[in-house]
TIPADREN-606472 format. One record per residue (C-alpha): x, y, z negated. Coordinates in steps of 0.02 Angstrom, whole numbers, plus 50000, padded with zeros to 5 digits. Example, Ala and Ser with C-alpha at 12.3 -4.5 7.8 and 13.67 -1.06 7.14 Angstrom:
BEGIN
506154977549610;506844994749643;
//
This chain:
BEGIN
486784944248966;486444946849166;488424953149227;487764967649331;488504984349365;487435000549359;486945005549534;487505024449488;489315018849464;490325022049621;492075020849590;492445024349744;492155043449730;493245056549665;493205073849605;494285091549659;495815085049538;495815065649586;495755073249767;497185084249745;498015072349672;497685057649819;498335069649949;499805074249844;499245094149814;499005107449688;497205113749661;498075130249720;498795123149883;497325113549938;496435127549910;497615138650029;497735124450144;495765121650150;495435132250291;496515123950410;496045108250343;494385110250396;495045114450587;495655096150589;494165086550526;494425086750352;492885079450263;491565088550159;490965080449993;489705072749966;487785082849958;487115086749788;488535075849699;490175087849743;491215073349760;492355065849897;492365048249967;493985038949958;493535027850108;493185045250211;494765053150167;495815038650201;494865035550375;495265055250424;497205052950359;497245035950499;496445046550622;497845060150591;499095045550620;498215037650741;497835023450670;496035024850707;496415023650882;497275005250882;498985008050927;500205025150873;500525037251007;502535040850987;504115051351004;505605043551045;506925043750903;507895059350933;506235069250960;505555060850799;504555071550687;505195077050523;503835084850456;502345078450325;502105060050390;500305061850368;500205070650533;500015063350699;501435057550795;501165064150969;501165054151137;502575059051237;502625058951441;504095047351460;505165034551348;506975029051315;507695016151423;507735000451305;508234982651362;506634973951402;505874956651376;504624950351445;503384951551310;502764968451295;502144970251120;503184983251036;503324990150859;502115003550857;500774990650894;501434975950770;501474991150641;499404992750708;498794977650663;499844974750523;498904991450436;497294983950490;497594969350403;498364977850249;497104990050239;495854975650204;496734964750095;497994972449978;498394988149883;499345004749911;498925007650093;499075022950089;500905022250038;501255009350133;500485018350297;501765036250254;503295021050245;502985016950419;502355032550483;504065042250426;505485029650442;504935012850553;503805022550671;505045037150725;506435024550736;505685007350828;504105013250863;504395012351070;505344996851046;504744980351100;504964967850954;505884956151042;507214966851087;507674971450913;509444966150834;509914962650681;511774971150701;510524988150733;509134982850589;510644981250470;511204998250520;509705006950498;509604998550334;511115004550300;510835021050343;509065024450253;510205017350071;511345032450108;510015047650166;509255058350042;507825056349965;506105065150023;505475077749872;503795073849858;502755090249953;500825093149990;499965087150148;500585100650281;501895107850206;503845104150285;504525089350211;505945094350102;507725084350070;508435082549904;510575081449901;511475064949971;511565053049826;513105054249730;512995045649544;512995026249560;511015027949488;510545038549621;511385025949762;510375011849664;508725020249671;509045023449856;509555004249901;508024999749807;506905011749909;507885006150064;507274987450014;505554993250016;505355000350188;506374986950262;505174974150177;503614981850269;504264980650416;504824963450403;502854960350329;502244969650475;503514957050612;502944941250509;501234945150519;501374948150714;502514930750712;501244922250622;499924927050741;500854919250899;501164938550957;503114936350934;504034921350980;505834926050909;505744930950720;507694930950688;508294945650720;507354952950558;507494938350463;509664939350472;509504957350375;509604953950194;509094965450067;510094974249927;510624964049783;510484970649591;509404987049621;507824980249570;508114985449376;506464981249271;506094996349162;504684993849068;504425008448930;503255002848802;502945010248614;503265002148438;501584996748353;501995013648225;502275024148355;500505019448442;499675024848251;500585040248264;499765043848431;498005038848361;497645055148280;498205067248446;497015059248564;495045063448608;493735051048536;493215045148707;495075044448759;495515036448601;494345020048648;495005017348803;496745017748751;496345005448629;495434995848735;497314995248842;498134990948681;496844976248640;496904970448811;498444973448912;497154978949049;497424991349188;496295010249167;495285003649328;495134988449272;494404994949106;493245007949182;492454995449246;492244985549097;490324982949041;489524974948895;489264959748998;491024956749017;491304954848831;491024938748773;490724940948562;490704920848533;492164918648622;493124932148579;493634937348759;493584951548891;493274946349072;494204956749194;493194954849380;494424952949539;494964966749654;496024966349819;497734957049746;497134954549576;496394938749531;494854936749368;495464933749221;494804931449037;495874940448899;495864933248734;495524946148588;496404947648422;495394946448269;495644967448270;495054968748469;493454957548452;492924970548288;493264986948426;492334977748555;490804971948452;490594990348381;490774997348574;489394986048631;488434985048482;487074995448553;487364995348744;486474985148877;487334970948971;487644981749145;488184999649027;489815004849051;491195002248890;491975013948909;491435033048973;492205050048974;491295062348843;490405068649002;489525053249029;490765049249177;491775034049233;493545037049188;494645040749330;496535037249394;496885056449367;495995059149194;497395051449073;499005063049147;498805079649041;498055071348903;499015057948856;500665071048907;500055081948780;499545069648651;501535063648652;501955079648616;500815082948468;501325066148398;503185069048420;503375051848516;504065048148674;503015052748846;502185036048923;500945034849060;499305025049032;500005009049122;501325010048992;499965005248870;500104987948986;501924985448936;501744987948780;500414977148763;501574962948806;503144966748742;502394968748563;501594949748589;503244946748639;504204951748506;502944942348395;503454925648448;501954922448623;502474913148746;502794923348913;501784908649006;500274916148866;500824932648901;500614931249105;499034922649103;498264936548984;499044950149106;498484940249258;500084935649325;499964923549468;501744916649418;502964919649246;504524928149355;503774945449307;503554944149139;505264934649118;505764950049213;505024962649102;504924954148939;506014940848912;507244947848848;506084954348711;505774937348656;507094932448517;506664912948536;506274913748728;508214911448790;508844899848639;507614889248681;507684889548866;509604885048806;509284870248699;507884861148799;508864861748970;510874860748933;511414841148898;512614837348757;514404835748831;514994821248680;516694828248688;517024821148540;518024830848368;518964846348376;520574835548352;
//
């Protein structure tokens, strides 16, 4: 069978909810907020079809920030803004004194090309562009990159591990502050966001390095990161629990969540899947590449292949698996109320869809696979995350590791 997608597939677009949700709004507040929205370019959906494109609303949030226009227009630190980082930081008339070098190439601009290149090539830009936009731009942003410090990197460092966190708010609305952290969780969770901005901006300084714009990389490379906040928490159910939730969900959101279960695959990744991509004699599922995730075939259980070969029994090779009762692709925002509610109703504890993923693995786990089985099937480039996640799941995995690798001392009797 031909491996071709239907031509009336477009991922890419999204309804009103999947929209609320990208900009991080209520139905109620977009709705409130529309007006003014529309005074700053905010795109209409598409004609006949109702429905917005992701690639137009994330150009019109980079021409808020300015990334549209090459470089970001900035305040100086103390006039930073401390608003929604989604809007534009404006150009002011006149800059701090800095010490200056003789290349020219500052921050803002590093930070430029470095969401160019992201933008193309990974994940999560959008994320990764409100990171720099609320806590590297406001703070370095006028600095050239060769006049930054580690003794003043480390501070700032420093410094984001103790603020408070931002509560998450819609796009316009004043950010808001939640308390200083006091519990010894709450200062974890804080390093380990800390870590996170202060690895994109040493991403964005190697990339400029790397590209012959900077010729002194060690000012960033001296600030270390947090130890021991990175705690892997990966909630997954028992194989009784998952029959228990059987019965609570939808048909068509029943298949799909045993599709996860079969598969270990992602809810894009399976909207995606089509009757080419299962291979009967085999016994696989192919899962095509996207951005940072590589192709990978999935090997089915004897219980998966049965699912699979009654889902494609009567379907042609490009048809999609798996479909919403409305005919539609299944979308990042459709599981959230229904699988919430569906917990409930079963009396089990709340998991998102990815946790369908985890459990995936940790039951092979438990049942004696190999984690170098497990990451290939999850499409792991290397076994550190699933020995992260899932090793200690394994009840042969560290004995073994043990027994293979530690020589026998020969000490001799006890006597």
């Amino acid at each position: 069978m031909a491996n071709q997608k239907p031509a009336s597939i477009q991922p890419r677009l999204i309804g009103l909810a999947p929209l609320c949700a990208y900009l991080g709004l209520t139905k109620q507040t977009y709705s409130k907020l529309l007006p003014e929205l529309r005074k700053k370019g905010f795109p209409h959906p598409v004609p006949i079809l109702g429905l917005w494109d992701r690639h137009v609303i994330d150009k019109w949030l980079d021409h808020l920030s300015g990334l549209d226009r090459g470089r970001y227009s900035l305040h100086p630190p103390q006039a930073a803004p401390i608003g929604n980082a989604f809007e534009p930081i404006k150009r002011t008339a006149s800059l701090p004194t800095a010490k200056r070098s003789n290349n020219p190439y500052t921050v803002a601009e590093a930070m430029s090309d470095y969401c160019d290149w992201f933008r193309q090539h990974r994940k999560s830009f959008s994320r990764t562009q409100y990171s720099i936009n609320a806590y590297i731009i406001p703070q370095f942003g006028h600095r050239r990159v060769e006049d930054l410090t580690a003794p003043e990197l480390r501070a700032w460092h420093i410094a984001l591990s103790n603020s408070p966190r931002s509560i998450h708010v819609g796009l316009g609305q004043p950010r808001r502050l939640a308390p200083p952290p006091q519990t010894d969780e709450e200062k974890r969770k804080r390093r380990q966001s800390a870590n996170g901005i202060l690895m994109i901006l040493k991403a964005a300084l190697n990339f400029a390095a790397r590209d012959g714009k900077v010729a002194n990389d060690t000012a960033w490379r001296s600030v270390k990161m947090f130890k021991g906040v990175l705690i892997a928490n990966a909630a997954y159910l028992t194989a009784d629990e998952c029959r228990k939730l059987m019965p609570f969900l939808a048909p068509d959101f029943r298949k799909i969540v045993r599709g996860a279960l079969y598969t270990g695959g992602r809810l894009m990744e399976l909207s995606r899947l089509t009757a080419a991509d299962f291979d009967p004699i085999a016994g696989s599922v192919h899962f095509a590449p996207a951005k940072t995730i590589r192709a990978r075939h999935v090997i089915l259980t004897d219980e998966g292949q049965s699912f699979f070969k009654e889902l494609t029994h009567n379907l042609m090779p490009g048809d999609l698996i798996f479909r919403r009762a409305d005919g539609e692709a299944w979308r990042v925002a459709d599981p959230g109320y229904r699988l919430q509610s569906a917990c409930q109703a079963a009396g089990i504890k709340h998991i998102s869809f990815h946790g369908f993923r985890h459990t995936y693995a940790s039951l092979l786990v438990m049942s004696g696979a190999s984690l170098t089985a497990v990451s290939k099937n999850l499409g792991h480039t290397k076994t550190e995350i699933s020995e992260r996640y899932y090793a200690h799941l394994s009840p042969s995995y560290l004995g073994s590791e043990v027994r293979n690798h530690m020589p026998e001392l020969n000490l001799g009797s006890v006597a």
